[in-house]
C-alpha positions as CSV (number, residue, x, y, z in Angstrom):
1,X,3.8,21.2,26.2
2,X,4.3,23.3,23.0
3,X,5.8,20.7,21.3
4,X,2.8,18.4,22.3
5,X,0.1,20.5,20.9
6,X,1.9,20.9,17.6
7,X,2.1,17.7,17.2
8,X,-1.0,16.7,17.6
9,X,-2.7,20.5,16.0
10,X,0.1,18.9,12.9
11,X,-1.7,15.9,12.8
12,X,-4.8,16.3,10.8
13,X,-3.6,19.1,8.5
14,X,-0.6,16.7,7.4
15,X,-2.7,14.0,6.6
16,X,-4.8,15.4,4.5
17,X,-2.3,15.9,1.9
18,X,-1.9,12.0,2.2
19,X,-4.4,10.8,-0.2
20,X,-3.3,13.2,-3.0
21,X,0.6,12.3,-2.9
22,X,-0.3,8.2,-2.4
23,X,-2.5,8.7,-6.3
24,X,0.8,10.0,-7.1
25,X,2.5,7.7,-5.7
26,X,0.5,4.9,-7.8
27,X,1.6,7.0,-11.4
28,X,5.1,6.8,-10.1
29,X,5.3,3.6,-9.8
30,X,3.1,2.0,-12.9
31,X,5.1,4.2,-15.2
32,X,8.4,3.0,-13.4
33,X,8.0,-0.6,-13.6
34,X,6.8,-0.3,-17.4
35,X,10.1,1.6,-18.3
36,X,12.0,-0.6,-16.0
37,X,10.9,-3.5,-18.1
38,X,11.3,-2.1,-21.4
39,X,15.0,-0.8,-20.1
40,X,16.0,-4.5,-19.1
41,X,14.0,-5.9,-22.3
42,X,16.9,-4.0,-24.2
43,X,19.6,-5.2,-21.5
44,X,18.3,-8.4,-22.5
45,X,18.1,-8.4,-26.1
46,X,21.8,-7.9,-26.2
47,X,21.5,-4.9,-28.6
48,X,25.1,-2.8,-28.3
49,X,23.7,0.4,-29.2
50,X,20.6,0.0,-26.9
51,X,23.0,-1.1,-24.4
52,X,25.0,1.5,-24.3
53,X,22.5,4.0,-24.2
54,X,20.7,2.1,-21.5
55,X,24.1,1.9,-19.7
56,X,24.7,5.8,-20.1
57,X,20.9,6.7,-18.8
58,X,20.9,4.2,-15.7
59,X,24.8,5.1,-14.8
60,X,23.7,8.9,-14.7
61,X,20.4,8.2,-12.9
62,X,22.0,6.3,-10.1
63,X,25.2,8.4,-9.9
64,X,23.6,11.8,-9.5
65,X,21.3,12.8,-6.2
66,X,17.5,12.7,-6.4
67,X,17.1,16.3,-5.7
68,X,19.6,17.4,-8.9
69,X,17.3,15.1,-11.1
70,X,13.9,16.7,-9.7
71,X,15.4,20.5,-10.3
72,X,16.5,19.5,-13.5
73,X,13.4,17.8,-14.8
74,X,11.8,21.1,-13.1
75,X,13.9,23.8,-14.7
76,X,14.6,22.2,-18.0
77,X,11.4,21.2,-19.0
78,X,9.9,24.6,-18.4
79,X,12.7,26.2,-20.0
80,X,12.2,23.7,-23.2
81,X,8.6,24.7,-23.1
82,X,8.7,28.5,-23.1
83,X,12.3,29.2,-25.0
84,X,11.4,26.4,-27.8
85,X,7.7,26.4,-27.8
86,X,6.8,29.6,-26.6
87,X,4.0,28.3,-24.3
88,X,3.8,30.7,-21.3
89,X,1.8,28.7,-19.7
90,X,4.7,26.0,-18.3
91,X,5.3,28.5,-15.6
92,X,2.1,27.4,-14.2
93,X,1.9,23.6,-14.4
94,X,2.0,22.0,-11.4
95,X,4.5,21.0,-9.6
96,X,3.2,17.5,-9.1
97,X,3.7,17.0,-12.8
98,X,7.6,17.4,-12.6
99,X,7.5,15.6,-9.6
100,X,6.0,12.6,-11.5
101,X,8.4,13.0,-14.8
102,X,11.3,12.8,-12.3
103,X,10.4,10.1,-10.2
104,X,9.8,8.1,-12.9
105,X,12.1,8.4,-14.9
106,X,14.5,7.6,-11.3
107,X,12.4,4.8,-10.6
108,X,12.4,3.0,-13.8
109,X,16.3,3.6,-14.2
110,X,16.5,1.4,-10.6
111,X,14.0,-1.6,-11.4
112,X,15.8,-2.2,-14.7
113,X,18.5,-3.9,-12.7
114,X,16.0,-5.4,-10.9
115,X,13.7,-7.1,-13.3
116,X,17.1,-7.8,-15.4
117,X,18.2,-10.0,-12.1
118,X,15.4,-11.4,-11.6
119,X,14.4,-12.8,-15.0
120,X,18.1,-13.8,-15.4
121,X,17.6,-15.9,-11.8
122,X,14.8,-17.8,-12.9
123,X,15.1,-21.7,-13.6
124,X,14.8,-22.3,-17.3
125,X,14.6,-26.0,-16.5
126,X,11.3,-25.5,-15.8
127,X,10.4,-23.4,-19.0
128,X,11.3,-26.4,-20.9
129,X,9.3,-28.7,-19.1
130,X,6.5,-26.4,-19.8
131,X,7.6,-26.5,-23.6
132,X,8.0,-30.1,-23.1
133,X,4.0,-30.6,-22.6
134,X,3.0,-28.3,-25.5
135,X,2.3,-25.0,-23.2
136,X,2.4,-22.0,-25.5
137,X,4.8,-19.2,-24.7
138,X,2.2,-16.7,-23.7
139,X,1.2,-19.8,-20.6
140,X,5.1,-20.4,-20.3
141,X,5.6,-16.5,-19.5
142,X,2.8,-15.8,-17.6
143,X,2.6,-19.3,-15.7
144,X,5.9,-19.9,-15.2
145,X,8.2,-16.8,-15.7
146,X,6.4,-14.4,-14.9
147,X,5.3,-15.4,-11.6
148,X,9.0,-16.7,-10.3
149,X,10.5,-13.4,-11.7
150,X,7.8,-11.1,-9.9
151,X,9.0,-13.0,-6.5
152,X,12.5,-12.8,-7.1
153,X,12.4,-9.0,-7.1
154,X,9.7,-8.1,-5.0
155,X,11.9,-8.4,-1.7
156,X,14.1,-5.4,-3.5
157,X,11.3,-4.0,-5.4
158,X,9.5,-3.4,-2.3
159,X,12.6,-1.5,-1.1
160,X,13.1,0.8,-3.6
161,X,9.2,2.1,-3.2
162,X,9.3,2.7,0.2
163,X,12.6,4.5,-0.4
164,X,10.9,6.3,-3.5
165,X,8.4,7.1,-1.2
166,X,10.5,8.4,1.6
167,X,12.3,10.6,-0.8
168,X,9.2,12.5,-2.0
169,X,9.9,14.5,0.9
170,X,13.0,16.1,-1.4
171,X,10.1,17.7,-4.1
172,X,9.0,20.2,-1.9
173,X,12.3,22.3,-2.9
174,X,9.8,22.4,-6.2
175,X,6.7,23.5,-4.3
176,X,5.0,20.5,-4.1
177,X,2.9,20.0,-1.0
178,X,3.3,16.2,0.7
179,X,3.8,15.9,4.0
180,X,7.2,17.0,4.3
181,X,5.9,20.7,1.8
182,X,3.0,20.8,4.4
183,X,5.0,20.1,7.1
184,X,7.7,23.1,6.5
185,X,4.7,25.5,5.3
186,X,3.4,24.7,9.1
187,X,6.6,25.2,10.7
188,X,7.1,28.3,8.8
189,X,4.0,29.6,10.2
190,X,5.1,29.0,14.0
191,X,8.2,31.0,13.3
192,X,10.6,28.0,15.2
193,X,8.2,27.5,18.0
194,X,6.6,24.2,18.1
195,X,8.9,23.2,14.9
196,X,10.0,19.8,16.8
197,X,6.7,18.6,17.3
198,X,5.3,19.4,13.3
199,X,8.7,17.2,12.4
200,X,7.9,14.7,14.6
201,X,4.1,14.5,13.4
202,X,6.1,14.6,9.7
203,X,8.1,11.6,10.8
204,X,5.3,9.4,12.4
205,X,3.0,9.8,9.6
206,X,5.6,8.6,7.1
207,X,6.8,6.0,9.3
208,X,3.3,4.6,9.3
209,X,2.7,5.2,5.5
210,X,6.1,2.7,4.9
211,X,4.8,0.2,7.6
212,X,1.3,0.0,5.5
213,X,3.2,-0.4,2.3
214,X,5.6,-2.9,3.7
215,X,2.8,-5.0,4.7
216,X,1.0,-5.2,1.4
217,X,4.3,-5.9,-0.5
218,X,4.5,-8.9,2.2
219,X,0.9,-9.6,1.3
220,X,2.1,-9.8,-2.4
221,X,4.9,-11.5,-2.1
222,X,2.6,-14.5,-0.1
223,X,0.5,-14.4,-3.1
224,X,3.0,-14.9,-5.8
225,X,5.0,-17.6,-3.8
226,X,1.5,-19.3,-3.6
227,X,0.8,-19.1,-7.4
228,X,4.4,-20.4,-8.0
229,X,3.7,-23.7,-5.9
230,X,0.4,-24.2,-7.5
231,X,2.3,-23.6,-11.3
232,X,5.3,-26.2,-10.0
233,X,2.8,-28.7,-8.9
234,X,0.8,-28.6,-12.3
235,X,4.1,-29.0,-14.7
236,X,5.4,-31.2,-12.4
237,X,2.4,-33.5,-13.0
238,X,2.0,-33.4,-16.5
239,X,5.7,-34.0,-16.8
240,X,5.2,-37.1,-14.6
């Protein structure tokens, strides 16, 4: 019965955090799709110097944990701040700011691959036809490309979010408050009693979260397969 009313007393309080962490979210992940495409522009480009450097930042970014990257990010850009800089002050920015450096800089390390794949993946018979009837390169890219690319890695795309998401839980070892930081704070508060049902209330409310993100990635992806058909249709008939 304890357990009960936490979880539903947890309710409310947890999701009013919700809002505030998805706005977040949204940063995260338009800066990490722009620096995942500028990373696998220069995986593309064939540049060895850009390359390697790529190479050295995405092999440390996937082959270190999450958690070591936020406290990092955390510690060293405060300490960059006040030791070189002498601002004071970067003991008081907020948490959320190092939360957002970190996850995208981890996310944007991850969807290189992915937009590298997926560009690599995408017919080039077709860009031809489309050079074939005079299309310029900017209709090519964004008719043509652009749309096939986007479906080819939005199935993983999608993935990696909700994972990103999922993993937010991790920056409240920075004193950001999410779910998971307002979660502990309440089960701190209760002293152990009542703790199961504030984690289950945690769990539920990011289960539902990555079900509403999962459907509008679906929703997406409909999309983009429909604007592919209706671009394949139209070269295929001026090519005819």
């Amino acid at each position: 019965m304890k357990q009960f009313e936490s979880f539903i007393n947890a309710i409310p309080k947890l999701i009013s955090v919700i809002p505030s962490t998805l706005l977040l979210f949204l940063g995260i992940i338009g800066v990490g799709i722009v620096l995942g495409m500028l990373l696998a522009w220069v995986r593309l480009k064939g540049n060895t110097v850009g390359n390697v450097l790529v190479n050295i930042y995405i092999s440390f970014i996937r082959g270190t944990p999450l958690l070591i990257q936020i406290l990092i990010v955390y510690f060293g850009l405060r300490a960059i701040a006040v030791n070189g800089f002498g601002n004071q002050n970067a003991t008081r920015w907020p948490a959320a700011l190092f939360v957002f450096i970190a996850y995208s800089l981890n996310l944007g390390a991850f969807l290189c691959e992915t937009f590298r794949s997926a560009y690599t993946s995408v017919d080039f018979g077709q860009v031809e036809a489309g050079m074939s009837i005079n299309m310029k390169n900017s209709q090519i890219f964004w008719h043509i490309i652009f749309p096939q690319a986007a479906r080819i890695a939005l199935p993983n795309m999608s993935n990696l979010l909700i994972d990103d998401y999922k993993a937010l839980s991790l920056a409240f070892s920075i004193g950001f408050i999410d779910i998971m930081g307002r979660g502990e704070g309440l089960a701190g508060l209760t002293k152990g009693v009542g703790a199961v049902g504030i984690y289950l209330a945690v769990a539920a409310l990011y289960w539902l979260v990555c079900k509403g993100l999962d459907i509008v990635f679906r929703r997406v992806e409909w999309g983009l397969s429909k604007d592919i058909r209706v671009a394949q249709a139209a070269v295929a008939h001026q090519t005819s």
